[in-house]
VOBA-1610 file (N, C-alpha, C; in pm, whole numbers, padded with zeros to 5 digits, always signed):
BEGIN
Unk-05399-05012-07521Unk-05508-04933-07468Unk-05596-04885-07584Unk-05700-04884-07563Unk-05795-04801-07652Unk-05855-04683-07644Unk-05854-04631-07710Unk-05915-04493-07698Unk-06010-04418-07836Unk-06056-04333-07786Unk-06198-04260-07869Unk-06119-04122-07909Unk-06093-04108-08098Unk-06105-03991-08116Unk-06163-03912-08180Unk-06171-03728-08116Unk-06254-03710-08171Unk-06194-03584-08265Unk-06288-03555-08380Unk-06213-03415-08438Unk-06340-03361-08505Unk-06337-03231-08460Unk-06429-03107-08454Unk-06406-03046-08584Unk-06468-03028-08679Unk-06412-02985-08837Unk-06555-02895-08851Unk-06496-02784-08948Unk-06593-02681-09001Unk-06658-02706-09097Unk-06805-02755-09130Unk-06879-02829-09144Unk-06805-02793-09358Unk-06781-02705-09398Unk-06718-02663-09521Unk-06610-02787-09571Unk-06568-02841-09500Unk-06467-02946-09528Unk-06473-03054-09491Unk-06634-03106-09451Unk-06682-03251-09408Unk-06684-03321-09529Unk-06673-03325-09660Unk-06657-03418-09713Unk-06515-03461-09753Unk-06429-03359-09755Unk-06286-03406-09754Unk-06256-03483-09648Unk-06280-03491-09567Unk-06246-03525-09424Unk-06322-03622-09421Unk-06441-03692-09456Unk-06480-03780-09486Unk-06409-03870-09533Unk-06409-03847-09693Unk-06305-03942-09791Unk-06171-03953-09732Unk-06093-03858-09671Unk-06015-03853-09580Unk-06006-03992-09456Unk-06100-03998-09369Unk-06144-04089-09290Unk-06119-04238-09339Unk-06184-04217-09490Unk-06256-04333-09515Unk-06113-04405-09575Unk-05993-04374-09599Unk-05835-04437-09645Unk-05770-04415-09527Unk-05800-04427-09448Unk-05712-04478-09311Unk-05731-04606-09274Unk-05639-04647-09273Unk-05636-04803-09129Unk-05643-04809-09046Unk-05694-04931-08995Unk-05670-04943-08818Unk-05761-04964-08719Unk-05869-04888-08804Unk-06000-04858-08753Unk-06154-04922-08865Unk-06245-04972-08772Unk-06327-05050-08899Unk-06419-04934-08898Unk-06433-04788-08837Unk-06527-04683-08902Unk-06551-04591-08804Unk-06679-04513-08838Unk-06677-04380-08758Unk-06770-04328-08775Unk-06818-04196-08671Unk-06952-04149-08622Unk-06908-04013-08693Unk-07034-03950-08750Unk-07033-03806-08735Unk-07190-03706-08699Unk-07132-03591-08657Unk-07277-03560-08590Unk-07239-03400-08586Unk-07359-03322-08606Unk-07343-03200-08680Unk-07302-03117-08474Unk-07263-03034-08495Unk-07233-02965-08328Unk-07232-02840-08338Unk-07285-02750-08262Unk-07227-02608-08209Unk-07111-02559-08178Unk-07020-02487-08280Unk-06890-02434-08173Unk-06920-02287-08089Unk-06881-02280-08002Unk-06938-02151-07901Unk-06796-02104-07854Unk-06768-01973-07828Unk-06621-01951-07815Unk-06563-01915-07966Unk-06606-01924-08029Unk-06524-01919-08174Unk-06423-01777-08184Unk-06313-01778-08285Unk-06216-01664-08286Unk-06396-01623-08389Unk-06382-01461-08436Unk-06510-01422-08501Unk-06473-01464-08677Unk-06323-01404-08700Unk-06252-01426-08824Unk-06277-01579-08875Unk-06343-01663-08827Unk-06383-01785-08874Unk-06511-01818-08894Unk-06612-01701-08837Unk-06759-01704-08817Unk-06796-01616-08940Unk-06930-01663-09017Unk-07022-01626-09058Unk-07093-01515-09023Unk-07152-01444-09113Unk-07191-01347-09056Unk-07348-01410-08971Unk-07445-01487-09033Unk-07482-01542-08958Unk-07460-01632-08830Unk-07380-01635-08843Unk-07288-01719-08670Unk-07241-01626-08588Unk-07224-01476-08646Unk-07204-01385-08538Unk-07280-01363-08508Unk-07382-01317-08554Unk-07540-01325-08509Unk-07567-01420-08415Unk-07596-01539-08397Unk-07631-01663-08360Unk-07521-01717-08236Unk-07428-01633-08269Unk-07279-01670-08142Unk-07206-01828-08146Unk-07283-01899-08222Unk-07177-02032-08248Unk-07165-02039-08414Unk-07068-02195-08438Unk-07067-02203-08552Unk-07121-02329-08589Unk-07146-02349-08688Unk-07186-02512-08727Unk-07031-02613-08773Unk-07052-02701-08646Unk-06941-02764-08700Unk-06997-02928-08696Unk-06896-03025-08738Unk-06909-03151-08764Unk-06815-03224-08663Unk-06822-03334-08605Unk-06785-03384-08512Unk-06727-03566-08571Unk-06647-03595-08596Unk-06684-03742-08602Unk-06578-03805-08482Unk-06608-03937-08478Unk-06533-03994-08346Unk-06546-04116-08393Unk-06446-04175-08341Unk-06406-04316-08375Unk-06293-04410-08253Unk-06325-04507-08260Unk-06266-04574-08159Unk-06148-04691-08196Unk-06009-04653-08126Unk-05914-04751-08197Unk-05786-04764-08086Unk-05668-04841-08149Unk-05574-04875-07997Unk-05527-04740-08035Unk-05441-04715-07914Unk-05371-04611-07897Unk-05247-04550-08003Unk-05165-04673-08048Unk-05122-04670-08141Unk-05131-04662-08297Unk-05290-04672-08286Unk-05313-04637-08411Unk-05375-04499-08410Unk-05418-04470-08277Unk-05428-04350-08296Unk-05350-04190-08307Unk-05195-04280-08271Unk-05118-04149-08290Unk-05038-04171-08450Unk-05109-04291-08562Unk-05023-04281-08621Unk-05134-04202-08720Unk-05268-04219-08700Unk-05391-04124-08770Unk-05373-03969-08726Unk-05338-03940-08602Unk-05323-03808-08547Unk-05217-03697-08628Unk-05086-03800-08634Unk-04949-03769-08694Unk-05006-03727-08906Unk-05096-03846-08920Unk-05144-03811-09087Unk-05215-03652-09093Unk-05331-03676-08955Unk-05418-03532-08992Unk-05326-03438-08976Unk-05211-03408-08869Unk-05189-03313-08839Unk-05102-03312-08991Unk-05000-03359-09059Unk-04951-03353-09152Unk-05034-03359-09324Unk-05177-03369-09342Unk-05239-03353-09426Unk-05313-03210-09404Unk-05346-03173-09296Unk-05446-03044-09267Unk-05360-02924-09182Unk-05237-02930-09187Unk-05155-02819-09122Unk-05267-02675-09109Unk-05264-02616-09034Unk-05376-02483-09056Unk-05469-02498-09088Unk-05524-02601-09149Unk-05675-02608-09111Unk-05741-02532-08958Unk-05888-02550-08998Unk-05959-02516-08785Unk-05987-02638-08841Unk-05918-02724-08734Unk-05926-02862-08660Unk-05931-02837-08547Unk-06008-02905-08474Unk-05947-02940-08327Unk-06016-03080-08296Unk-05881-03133-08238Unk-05932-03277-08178Unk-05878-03296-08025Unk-05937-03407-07980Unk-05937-03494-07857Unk-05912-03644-07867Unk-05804-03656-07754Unk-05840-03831-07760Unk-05832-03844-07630Unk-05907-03978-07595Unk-05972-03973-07482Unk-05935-04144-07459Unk-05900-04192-07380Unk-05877-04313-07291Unk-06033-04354-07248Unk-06052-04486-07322Unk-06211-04548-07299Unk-06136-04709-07225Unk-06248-04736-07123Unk-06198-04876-07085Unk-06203-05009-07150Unk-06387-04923-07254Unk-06411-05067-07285Unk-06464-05013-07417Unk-06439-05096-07517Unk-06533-05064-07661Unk-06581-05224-07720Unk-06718-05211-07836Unk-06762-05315-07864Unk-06879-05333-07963Unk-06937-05416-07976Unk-07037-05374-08049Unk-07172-05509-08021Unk-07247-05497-07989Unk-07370-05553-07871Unk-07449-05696-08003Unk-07411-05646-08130Unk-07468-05750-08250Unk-07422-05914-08221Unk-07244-05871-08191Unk-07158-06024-08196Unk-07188-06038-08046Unk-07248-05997-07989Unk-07279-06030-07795Unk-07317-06164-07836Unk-07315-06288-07758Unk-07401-06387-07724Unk-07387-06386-07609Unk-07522-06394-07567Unk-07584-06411-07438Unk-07662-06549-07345Unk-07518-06637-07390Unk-07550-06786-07355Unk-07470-06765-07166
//
């Protein structure tokens, strides 16, 4: 099965988590995209983000089998213990990429 994951990181530690990303297997790459967290505990917010009521966070997502995704899940959770992480994985039916399409 394949599936899409995603992990929500505090924009302070997007380049570790980057280079991070970028020595994993399994997967040929990945999206990132700046996001709003809303709900935040405050002890993690800025004083400008209390102001403003969200935080700036980073998002990346990537798409891979299932099994590789719990063996990437098992690394973050064991490289970033206590970190603010939070992730999702999500069951996709179909993944691909529209370049290698031929349309004969």
């Amino acid at each position: 099965m394949i599936c899409l994951i995603s992990i929500i990181i505090p924009k302070a530690i997007e380049d570790v988590i980057v280079d991070w990303l970028l020595e994993q297997d399994g997967f040929s790459g990945f999206n990132s995209m700046m996001v709003n967290g809303y709900g935040m505990d405050e002890q993690h917010m800025s004083l400008s983000e209390r102001v403003t009521g969200n935080t700036d966070r980073i998002m990346f997502q990537m798409h891979m089998s299932s099994s590789v995704a719990d063996v990437v899940l098992s690394e973050l959770k064991k490289d970033f213990t206590g970190s603010d992480i939070h992730y999702m994985i999500t069951p996709i039916s179909e993944a691909g990429n529209l370049a290698s399409y031929d349309n004969e």
